[in-house]
TIVEXKE-45169 format. One record per residue (C-alpha): residue in one letter; y, x, z. Coordinates in steps of 0.05 Angstrom, whole numbers, plus 32768, in hexadecimal, padded with zeros to 4 digits. Layout:
// residues N
aYXZ
...
// end
This chain:
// residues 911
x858D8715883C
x859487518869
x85BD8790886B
x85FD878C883E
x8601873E883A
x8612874087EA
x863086FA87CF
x860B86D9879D
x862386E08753
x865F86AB8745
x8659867D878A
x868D86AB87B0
x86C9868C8793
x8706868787C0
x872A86998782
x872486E18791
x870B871D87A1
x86E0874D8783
x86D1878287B4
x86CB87C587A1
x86C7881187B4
x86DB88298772
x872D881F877B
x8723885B87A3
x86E8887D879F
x86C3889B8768
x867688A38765
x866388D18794
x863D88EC87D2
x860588C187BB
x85DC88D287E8
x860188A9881A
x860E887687F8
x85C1885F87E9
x85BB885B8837
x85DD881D8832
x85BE880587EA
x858787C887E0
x853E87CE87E5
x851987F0879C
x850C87A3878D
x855587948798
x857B87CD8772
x859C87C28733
x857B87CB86F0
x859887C786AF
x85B587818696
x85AB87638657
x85ED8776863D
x85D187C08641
x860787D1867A
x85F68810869C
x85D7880686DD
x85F8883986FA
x863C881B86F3
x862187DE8710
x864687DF8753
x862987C2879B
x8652878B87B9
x866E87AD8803
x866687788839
x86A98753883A
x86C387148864
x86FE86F5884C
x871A86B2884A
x86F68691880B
x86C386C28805
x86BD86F487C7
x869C86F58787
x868487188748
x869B86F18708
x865D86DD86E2
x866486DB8694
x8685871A8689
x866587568666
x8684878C8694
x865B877E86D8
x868C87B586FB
x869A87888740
x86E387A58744
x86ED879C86F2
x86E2874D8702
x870A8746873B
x873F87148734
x876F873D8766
x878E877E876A
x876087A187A9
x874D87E387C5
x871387DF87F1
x86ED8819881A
x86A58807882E
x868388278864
x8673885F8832
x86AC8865881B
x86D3886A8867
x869C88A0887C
x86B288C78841
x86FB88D0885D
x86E588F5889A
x871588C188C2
x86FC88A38905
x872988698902
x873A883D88CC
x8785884C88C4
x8771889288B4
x874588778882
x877588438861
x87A9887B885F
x878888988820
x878D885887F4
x87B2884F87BB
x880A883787D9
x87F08834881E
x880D88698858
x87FE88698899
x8837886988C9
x883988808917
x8805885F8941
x87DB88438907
x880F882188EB
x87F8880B889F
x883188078862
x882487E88822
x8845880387ED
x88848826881C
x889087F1883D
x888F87DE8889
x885887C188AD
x8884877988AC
x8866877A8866
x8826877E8879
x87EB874D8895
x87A5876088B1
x8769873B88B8
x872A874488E7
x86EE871E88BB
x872486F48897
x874786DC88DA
x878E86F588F6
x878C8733892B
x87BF872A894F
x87DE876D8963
x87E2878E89AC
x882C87AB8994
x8867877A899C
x8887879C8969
x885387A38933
x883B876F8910
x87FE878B88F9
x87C687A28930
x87CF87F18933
x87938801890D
x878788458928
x875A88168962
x8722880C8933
x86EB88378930
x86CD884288E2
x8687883A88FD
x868887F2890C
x86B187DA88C5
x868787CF888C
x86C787CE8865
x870F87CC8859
x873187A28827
x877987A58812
x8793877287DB
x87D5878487C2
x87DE874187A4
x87E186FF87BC
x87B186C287B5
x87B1868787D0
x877B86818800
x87A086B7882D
x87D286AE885A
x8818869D883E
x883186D58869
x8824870E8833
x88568742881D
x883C87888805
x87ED876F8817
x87BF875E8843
x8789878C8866
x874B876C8879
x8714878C88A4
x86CA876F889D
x869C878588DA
x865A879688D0
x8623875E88D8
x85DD877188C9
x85D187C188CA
x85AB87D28891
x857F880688C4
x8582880B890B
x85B988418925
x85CE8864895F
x860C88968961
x862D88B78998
x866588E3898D
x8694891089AB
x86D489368999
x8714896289B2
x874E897F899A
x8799898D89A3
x87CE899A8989
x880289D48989
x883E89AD89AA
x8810899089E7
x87D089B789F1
x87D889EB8A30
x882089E08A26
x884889CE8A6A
x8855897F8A71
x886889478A9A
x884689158ABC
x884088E18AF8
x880C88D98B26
x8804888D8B1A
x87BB887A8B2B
x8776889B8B2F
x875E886E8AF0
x879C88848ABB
x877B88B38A92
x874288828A7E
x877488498A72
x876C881D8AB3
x879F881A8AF1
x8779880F8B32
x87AE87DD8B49
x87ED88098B63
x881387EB8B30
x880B87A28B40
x8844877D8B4B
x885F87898B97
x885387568BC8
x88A6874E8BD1
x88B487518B83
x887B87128B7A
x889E86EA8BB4
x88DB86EB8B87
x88B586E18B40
x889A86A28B64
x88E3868B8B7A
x88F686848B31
x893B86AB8B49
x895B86EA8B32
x896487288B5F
x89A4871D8B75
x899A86CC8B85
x896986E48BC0
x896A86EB8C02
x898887338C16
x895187438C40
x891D87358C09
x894D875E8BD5
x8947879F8C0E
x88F787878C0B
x88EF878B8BC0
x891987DB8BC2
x88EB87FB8BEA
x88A987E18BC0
x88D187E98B79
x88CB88378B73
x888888568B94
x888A88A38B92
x884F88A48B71
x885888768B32
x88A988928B2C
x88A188E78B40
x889F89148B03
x886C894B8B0D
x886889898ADF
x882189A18AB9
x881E89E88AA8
x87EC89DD8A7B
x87D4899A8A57
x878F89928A45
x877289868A03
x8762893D89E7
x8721892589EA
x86FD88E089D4
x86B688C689CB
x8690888F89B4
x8650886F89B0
x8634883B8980
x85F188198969
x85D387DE8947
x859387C28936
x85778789890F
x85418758891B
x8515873C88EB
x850786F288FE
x84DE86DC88C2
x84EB86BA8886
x852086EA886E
x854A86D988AC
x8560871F88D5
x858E87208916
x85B98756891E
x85E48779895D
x861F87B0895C
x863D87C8898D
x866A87FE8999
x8696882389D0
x86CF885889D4
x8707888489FB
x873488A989DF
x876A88CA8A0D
x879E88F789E5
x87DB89198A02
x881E892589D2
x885F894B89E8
x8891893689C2
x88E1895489CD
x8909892289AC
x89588930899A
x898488EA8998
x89CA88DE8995
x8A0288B2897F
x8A3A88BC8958
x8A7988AF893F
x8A86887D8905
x8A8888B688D2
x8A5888DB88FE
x8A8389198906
x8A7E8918894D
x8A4889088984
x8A5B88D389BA
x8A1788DD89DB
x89E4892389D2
x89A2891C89F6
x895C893D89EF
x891F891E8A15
x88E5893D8A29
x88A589158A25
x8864891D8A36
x883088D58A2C
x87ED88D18A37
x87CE88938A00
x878E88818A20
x8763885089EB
x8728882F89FE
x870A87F889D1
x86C887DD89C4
x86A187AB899F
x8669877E8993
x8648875A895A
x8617872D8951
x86088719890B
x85D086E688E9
x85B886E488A2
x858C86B3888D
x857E869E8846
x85BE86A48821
x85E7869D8860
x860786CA8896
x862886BD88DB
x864986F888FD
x866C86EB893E
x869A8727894A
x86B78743899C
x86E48764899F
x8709878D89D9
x873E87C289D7
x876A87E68A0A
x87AB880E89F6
x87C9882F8A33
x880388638A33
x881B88888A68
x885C88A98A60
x888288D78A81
x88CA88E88A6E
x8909891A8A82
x894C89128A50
x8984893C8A5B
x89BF89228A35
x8A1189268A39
x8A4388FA8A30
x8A8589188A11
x8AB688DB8A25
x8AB088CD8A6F
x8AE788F48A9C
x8B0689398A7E
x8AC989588A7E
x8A9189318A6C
x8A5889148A85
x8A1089358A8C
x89D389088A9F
x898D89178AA7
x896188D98AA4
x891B88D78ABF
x88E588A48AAB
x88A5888C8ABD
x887C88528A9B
x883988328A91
x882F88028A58
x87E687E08A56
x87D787BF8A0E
x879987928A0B
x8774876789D1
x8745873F89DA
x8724871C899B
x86E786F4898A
x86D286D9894F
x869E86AD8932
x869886A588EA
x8668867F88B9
x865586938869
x861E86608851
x8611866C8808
x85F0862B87EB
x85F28642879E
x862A8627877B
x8641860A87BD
x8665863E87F2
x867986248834
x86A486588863
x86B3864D88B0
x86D6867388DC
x86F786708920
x871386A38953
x873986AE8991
x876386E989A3
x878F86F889D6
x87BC872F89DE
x87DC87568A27
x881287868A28
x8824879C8A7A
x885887CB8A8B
x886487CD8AD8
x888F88008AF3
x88B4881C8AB6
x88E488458AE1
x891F886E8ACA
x894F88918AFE
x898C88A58AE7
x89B088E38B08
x8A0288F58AEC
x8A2689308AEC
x8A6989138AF2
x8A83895F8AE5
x8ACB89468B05
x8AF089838B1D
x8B03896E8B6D
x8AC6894E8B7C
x8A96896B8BAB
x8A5989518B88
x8A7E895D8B3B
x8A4D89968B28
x8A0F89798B45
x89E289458B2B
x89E788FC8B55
x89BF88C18B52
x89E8888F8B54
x89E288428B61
x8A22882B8B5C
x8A13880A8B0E
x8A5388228AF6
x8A4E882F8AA6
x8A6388718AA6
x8A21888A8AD5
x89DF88808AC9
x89BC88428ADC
x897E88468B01
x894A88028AF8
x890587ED8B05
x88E287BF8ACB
x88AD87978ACC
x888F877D8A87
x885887498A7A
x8845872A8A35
x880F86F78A2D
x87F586E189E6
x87C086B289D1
x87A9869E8987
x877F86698971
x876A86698928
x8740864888FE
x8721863A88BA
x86F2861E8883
x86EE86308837
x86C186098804
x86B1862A87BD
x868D86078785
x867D861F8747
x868A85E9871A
x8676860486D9
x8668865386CC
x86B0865886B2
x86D1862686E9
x86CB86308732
x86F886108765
x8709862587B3
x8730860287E9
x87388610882E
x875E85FC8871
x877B862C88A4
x8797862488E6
x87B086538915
x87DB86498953
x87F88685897F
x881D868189C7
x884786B589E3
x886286C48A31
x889086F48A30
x88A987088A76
x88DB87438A80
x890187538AC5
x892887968ACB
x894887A08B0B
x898387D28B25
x898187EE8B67
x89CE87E18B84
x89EB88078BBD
x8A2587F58BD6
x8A50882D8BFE
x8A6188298C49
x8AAC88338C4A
x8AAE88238C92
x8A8E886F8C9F
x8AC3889D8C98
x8A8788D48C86
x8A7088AE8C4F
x8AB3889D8C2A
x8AA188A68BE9
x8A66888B8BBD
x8A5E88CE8BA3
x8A4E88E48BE8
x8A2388AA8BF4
x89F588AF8BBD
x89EF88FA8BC0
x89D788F68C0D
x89AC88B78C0D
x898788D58BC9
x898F89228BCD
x899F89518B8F
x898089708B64
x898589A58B28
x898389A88ADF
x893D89B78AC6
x891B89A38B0E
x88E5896E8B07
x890389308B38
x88EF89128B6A
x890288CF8B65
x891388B78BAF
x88FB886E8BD0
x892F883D8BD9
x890B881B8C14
x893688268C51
x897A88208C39
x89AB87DF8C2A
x89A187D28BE1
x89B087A18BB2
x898E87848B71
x89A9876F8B34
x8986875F8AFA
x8991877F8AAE
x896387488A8D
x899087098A82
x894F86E28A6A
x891286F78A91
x88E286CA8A6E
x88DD86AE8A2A
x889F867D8A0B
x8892867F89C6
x885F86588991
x8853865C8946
x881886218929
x8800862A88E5
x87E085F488BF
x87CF860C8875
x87A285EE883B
x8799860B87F7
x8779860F87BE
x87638638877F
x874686388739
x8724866A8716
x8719866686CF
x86F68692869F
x870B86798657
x86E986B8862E
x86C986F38641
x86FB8716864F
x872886F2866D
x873A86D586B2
x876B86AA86C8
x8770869C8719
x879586678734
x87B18646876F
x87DD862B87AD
x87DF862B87EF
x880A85FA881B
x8822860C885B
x884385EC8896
x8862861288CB
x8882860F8912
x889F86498936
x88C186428979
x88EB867189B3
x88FA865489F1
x891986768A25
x88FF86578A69
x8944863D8A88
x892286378ACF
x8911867E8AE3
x893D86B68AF2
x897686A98AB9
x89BA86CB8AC7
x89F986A38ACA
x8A1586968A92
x89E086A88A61
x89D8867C8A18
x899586718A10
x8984867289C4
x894A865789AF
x892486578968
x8907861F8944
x88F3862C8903
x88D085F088E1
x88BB86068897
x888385F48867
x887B86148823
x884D860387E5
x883B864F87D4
x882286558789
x87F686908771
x87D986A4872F
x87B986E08715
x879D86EF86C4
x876C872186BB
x875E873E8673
x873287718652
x875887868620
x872287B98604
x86F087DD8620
x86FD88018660
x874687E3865B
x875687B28689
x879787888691
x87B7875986D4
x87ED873586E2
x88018711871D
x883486E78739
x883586BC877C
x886886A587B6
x885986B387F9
x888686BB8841
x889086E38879
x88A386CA88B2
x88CB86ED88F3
x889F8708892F
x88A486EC897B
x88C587318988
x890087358957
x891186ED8969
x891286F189BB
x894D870A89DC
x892A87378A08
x8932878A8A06
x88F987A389F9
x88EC87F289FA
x88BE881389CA
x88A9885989E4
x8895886A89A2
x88D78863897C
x8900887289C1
x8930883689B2
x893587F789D2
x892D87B389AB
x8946877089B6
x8939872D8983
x896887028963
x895486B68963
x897E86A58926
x894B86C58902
x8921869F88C3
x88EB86A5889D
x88EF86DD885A
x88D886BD881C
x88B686E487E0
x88AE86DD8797
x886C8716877D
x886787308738
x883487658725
x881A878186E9
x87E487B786E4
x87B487E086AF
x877687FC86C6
x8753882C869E
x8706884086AD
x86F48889869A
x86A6887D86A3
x867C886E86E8
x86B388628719
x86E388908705
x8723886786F1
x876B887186EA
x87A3883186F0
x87F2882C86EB
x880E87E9870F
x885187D3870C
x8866879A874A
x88A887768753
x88C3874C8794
x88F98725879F
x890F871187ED
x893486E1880A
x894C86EB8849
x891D872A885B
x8926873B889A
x893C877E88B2
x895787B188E8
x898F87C288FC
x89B687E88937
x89E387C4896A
x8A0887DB89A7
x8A0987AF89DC
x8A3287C08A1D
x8A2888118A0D
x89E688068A01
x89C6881E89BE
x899887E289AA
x896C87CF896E
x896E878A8957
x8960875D8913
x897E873188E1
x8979871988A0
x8996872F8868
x89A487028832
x897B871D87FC
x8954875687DC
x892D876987A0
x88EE87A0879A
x88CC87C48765
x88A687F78756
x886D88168739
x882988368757
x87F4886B872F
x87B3886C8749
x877C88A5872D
x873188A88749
x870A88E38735
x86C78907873E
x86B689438721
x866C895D871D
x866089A38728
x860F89AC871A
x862989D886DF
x86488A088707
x86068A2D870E
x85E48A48874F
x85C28A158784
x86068A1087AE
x862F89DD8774
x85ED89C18765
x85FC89898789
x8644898C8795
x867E89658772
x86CA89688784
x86EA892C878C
x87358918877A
x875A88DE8794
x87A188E38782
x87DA88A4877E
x882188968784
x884A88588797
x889B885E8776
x88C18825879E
x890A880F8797
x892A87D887BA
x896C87BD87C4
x8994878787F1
x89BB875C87D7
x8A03874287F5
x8A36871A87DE
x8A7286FD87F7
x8A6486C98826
x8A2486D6883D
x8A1686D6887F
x89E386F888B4
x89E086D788F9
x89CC86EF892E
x89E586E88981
x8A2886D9898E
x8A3B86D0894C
x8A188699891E
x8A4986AB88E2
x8A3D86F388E5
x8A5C871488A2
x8A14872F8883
x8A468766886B
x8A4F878388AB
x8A08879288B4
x89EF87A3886D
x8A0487C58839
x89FE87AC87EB
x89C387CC87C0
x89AA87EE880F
x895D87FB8808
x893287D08836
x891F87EC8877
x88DD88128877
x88D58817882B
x88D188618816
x88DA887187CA
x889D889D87C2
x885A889787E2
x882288C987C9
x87DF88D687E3
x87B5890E87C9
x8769891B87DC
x8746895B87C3
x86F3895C87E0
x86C7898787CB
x8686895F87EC
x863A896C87EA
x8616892887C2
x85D0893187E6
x85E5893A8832
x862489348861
x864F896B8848
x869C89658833
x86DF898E882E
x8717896A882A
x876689748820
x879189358829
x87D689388817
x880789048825
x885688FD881A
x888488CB8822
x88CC88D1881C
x890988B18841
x890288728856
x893988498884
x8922883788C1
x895C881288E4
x899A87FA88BC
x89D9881088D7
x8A0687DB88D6
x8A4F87F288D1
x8A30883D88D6
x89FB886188A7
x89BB884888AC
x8980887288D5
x8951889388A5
x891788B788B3
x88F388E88880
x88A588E5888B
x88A189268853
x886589488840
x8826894E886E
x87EE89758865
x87A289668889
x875B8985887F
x871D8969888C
x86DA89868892
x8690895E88A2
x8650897888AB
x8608896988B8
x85D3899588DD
x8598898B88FE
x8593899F8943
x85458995895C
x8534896A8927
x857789468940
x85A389298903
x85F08949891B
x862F894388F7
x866B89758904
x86AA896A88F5
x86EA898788F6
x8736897588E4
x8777899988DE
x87B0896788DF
x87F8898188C8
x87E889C188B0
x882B89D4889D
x884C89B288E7
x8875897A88C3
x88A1896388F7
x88C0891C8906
x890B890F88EC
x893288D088F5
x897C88DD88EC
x89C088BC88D6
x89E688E28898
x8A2988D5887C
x8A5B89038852
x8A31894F8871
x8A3D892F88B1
x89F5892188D4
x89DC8908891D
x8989890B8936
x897188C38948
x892A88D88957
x891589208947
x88DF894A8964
x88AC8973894D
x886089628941
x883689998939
x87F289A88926
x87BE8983893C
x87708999893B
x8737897B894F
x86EA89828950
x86B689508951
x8668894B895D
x8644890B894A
x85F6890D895F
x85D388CE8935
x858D88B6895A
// end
């Protein structure tokens, strides 16, 4: 079987999934399409039910746990008509058809789903805790320590054969499923040989020729790679060895480990005049092998860079209780520099019924920021305090992934195996900020200058040096057996295991000076630290001056420098499908689960005095029942409902007591340990209505109750602003989601141009409400305080934290069916949505609002050479970024800055 590795009729049971384009697409551009379609002997031909053959739909190549299938029996041989689950999946066709290079682009157009920052996928307006992806049916870990799911902006759309999300649950997923799960099925055997290379560039108006900032860092930044000047110094190793903390050591090797901690050139800002555009480019191919006997060997592979500059000037400040005044005002300029290289190669075996695809994977997520704030400070001295802070950083995310997976297809016998090992990086060496204060005291000589000082008093600036490094490994395996017992009764069960180890170490270290009052010239620290580190003016780019040479101190702000961390998995379950009429399906099943999560702070190296180390155990196993019915109520009327159990547990980051700071939210995170896992009761009920061909129109309504979901919320912790996480006690979800698919022919038009043209409408809309629930009693623990009142962090009837009430998507195409041609508008709104609760304040909301993109594709030939152009207009109308606090007229800017519009314009030669 070569090419798009279609499941025999009624063997792919796992109790699931019928895979189809239709959710999404309607019928069109067929001219694409049939370059993936069977041989003439293969293709479809009219049944003996007299079903249309042109309705008859082509199975996408999918990998999932359990396989898929197409219910046998059933008069209506529409694959997504007889699947047993609520699904949207985009084939290769179908993701080519979007315009989108990456597969976040490309999800971002189904039906609930929106795409948040850096590839960031929502299901049904919630966060991305609700959320689980899947690389060939086995966990991806992710690269991001605060996202749970893998950005998926770092896959390329021409090495997926297809992208499945399932909005409801069954069993032989993992019980870790909220709003869905998104699985991504590489390609095994290409249907022809291919090679593609392709290029592109663009800008944006906030960045492109635009002055900026950066650092001089290495010779290798801009494609992703350091060429060693930020390994760990000599001095700073000697101590990481000793297991002590800055200030145990020896003086001498403190004075040692200054002048290595800030090199001028990984900690001096330098001004660009002018930015240069984006740019990216790719190359992929594949070829198959006919061995004989109907056995073909196939290879992909696949490389890319992408480097992209952003400026972003981002407003945040605090407030007051009833946010009528400002304790703290600053704007920060940034400019980064996201550097993505990935690649990947398959191998992939089809013999018989039977495939074996064994999947590499590499990718490389660097970002390079450079950063200036200038805030004030209302409340120190008479006057006020000004600051501006400088920072410099480097973080390095890596994943590494391989996979082997089985699908041997012995008739009414299925037999599944899959293994994989991934292991994820995340570096940040030298992630310097230097601090200089205008004390503005009237009397002092340096009052109206900005100082650097060193002293650590909590009034000035603090100046450190931190050094990150995260290490996490995941084992996972599996095996899934399907028989069809009768051809109304087939059974699945499987076992899963999966086993993931985290190193988490953090060290942040502040430069101490201490003042010579023995020199009568140097009686003040004022005077001290303005002559050992010069001055400087508001607006100059600084020069961040070398400690080495002078008597300095360390002290440490990390009170736990590293922290281990495990979670082990052992799951079984099983599932029952049933088909007691025509028209009518009933799906069944369970799946049991057994689960160990564990912190542990290591108590031997480089803990401060004093310090309670918390640690997490969190032994749980659940029995998680699903069950879906599927009836055709009359023709082209079809009804579900479903209702399961499933979990969610906490992630290593939001349960170690480490800071962590994301540079894409600016705020700084630490875990709670007292965290446990979220349970979840799922009810769904949906209509689906088919208007001919593919064209189809549904209405869903979906209902979740939480226990102890875990969320946000905003702590301050020794004048420190500081996001942390807890649970609340309860919640409740509901909502309702419209989904329309439609294609529209316009051959009638007249003249040769809409000959062959149709316009293309894909329009739906996702209502959510939720609400928290506290009573009296309840309780929320977190650090310090295991009885923590749940009432001082939430509030009663609150919405859940990432959920926004209305998510619509909106596609209008006008696209060419015989060749590469397409117009597209895609609209997309979402409204408020709370991204970090308040506690005893208002919560922090940000409003995503309305954008507006355009997307253009083309084919030409260019010497007989097949080209493709294409070109994109993101944010048309410059939606800009709000996250804010409200209350009573009174509001404060948590993280506001304006986007911009972004173009871009590609050229893809095909050989």
């Amino acid at each position: 079987m070569r090419g798009s590795n279609i499941m025999s009729t009624g063997t792919r049971l796992a109790g699931l999934l019928l895979i189809t384009t239709s959710l999404t697409f309607p019928s069109v551009l067929q001219a694409q399409a049939a370059e993936a379609t069977q041989p003439a002997e293969d293709q479809l031909t009219e049944d003996v039910d007299g079903v249309d053959p042109e309705e008859e739909m082509q199975q996408p190549e999918i990998s999932v746990p359990g396989g898929g299938i197409i219910v046998t029996g059933r008069r209506n041989r529409d694959p997504e008509r007889n699947s047993t689950q609520v699904l949207n999946v985009l084939t290769e066709e179908d993701i080519a058809r979007t315009g989108e290079s990456d597969i976040a682009g490309a999800l971002g157009r189904v039906s609930g789903l929106s795409v948040v920052g850096d590839g960031r996928v929502f299901v049904r307006g919630l966060g991305d805790r609700y959320s689980l992806a899947l690389l060939n049916g086995l966990p991806l870990p992710s690269p991001e320590p605060l996202s749970r799911v893998v950005p998926l902006d770092i896959f390329p759309t021409n090495v997926i054969a297809s992208s499945l999300v399932q909005k409801t649950y069954s069993a032989n997923y993992p019980g870790e499923f909220g709003g869905g799960v998104i699985n991504l099925t590489t390609k095994a055997i290409p249907t022809e040989d291919f090679l593609t290379i392709s290029i592109s560039g663009g800008g944006d108006t906030e960045t492109t020729f635009e002055n900026g900032l950066t650092y001089f860092g290495s010779d290798w930044d801009s494609l992703g790679f350091d060429n060693g000047n930020r390994d760990v110094p000599s001095n700073l190793q000697t101590l990481f060895n000793s297991g002590l903390r800055a200030n145990e050591a020896d003086p001498a090797l403190q004075e040692a480990i200054a002048g290595q901690l800030m090199p001028l050139n990984l900690v001096t800002l330098q001004k660009d005049n002018s930015l240069r555009p984006n740019f990216s480019g790719s190359i992929a191919g594949g070829a198959s092998f006919e061995l004989g006997d109907g056995t073909y060997l196939g290879l992909i592979a696949t490389a890319s860079i992408s480097n992209e500059l952003r400026n972003r000037s981002v407003i945040s400040q605090q407030g007051s209780g009833d946010l009528s005044q400002l304790f703290f005002d600053s704007t920060t300029f940034i400019t980064d520099e996201n550097t993505l290289v990935n690649g990947l190669i398959g191998i992939g075996l089809d013999f018989d019924e039977h495939t074996i695809r064994w999947t590499n994977l590499y990718i490389r997520d660097t970002l390079k920021t450079a950063r200036l704030e200038e805030a004030f400070d209302p409340f120190p001295g008479a006057t006020g305090f000004d600051f501006i802070n400088q920072q410099t950083a480097w973080y390095e995310r890596q994943l590494m992934d391989t996979q082997l997976v089985g699908e041997f297809d012995f008739g009414a016998f299925d037999l599944d195996l899959r293994g994989g090992y991934a292991r994820t990086d995340r570096e940040a060496p030298f992630d310097t900020t230097v601090s200089y204060t205008r004390t503005n005291l009237p009397g002092s000589p340096f009052g109206e200058s900005y100082v650097a000082y060193f002293n650590q008093l909590s009034d000035a600036g603090i100046t450190t040096v931190s050094f990150d490094d995260l290490k996490e490994e995941n084992y996972s395996a599996g095996i899934d057996l399907s028989y069809e017992l009768t051809d109304a009764i087939s059974v699945t069960g499987g076992y899963a295991f999966t086993e993931t180890t985290r190193r988490s170490l953090s060290r942040e270290f502040r430069p101490f000076i201490q003042p010579d009052t023995s020199n009568p010239d140097l009686g003040s620290l004022d005077e001290l630290a303005a002559i050992a580190l010069g001055l400087r003016r508001p607006g100059d780019i600084i020069n961040a001056a070398t400690l080495a040479g002078f008597d300095v101190e360390l002290t440490e702000g990390a009170p736990i420098p590293i922290v281990d961390a495990e979670l082990t998995v052992h799951a079984g379950y099983g599932l029952v499908r049933w088909l007691p009429l025509d028209t009518l399906t009933i799906e069944a099943g369970v799946r049991y689960e057994d689960g160990v999560q564990t912190t542990t702070p290591d108590p031997t190296i480089g803990v401060a005095p004093g310090t309670i180390l918390n640690a997490t155990n969190i032994e749980n196993d659940y029995f998680l029942p699903s069950a879906t019915i599927t009836w055709e109520a009359i023709d082209n009327l079809q009804l579900r409902l479903s209702a399961s159990q499933t979990i969610g547990r906490p992630q290593f980051r939001e349960l170690v007591e480490q800071v962590y700071f994301d540079p894409e939210s600016n705020r700084r995170f630490r875990g709670n340990p007292f965290l446990q896992d979220s349970e979840l009761i799922n009810l769904e009920g949906r209509a689906e209505y088919y208007l001919g061909g593919r064209n189809k129109v549904s209405l869903a309504g979906f209902y979740k109750e939480i226990d102890n979901p875990i969320e946000n919320y905003l702590i301050n912790a020794s004048g420190q602003i500081l996001t942390s996480f807890a649970n609340a006690p309860s919640a409740e979800l509901y909502g309702a989601e419209l989904d329309l698919a439609y294609g529209i022919d316009l051959y009638d038009f007249g003249g040769s141009f809409f000959e062959t043209k149709q316009i293309l409408v894909l329009a739906n809309y996702t209502y959510t409400q939720s609400s928290i629930s506290v009573a009296d009693g309840d309780i929320a623990p977190v650090p310090g305080n295991p009885n923590q009142n749940a009432a001082n962090l939430f509030d009663q009837g609150a919405p859940l934290v990432g959920q926004s009430d209305h998510v619509a998507n909106l596609s209008l195409g006008l696209e060419d069916t015989e060749k590469v041609q397409q117009f597209t508008f895609l609209i997309n709104y979402a409204s408020e949505r709370v991204t970090l609760r308040g506690g005893l304040l208002p919560d922090v909301v940000e409003d995503p609002g309305l954008t507006v993109d355009f997307v253009a594709r083309s084919e030409l030939k260019l010497g007989g050479m097949p080209l493709e152009l294409s070109f994109e207009v993101r944010n048309i109308f410059g939606r800009d970024n709000f996250e804010f606090q409200e209350l009573n007229g009174n509001r404060i800017e948590i993280n506001t800055f304006d986007v911009g519009t972004a173009v871009s314009f590609g050229l893809k030669a095909n050989f």
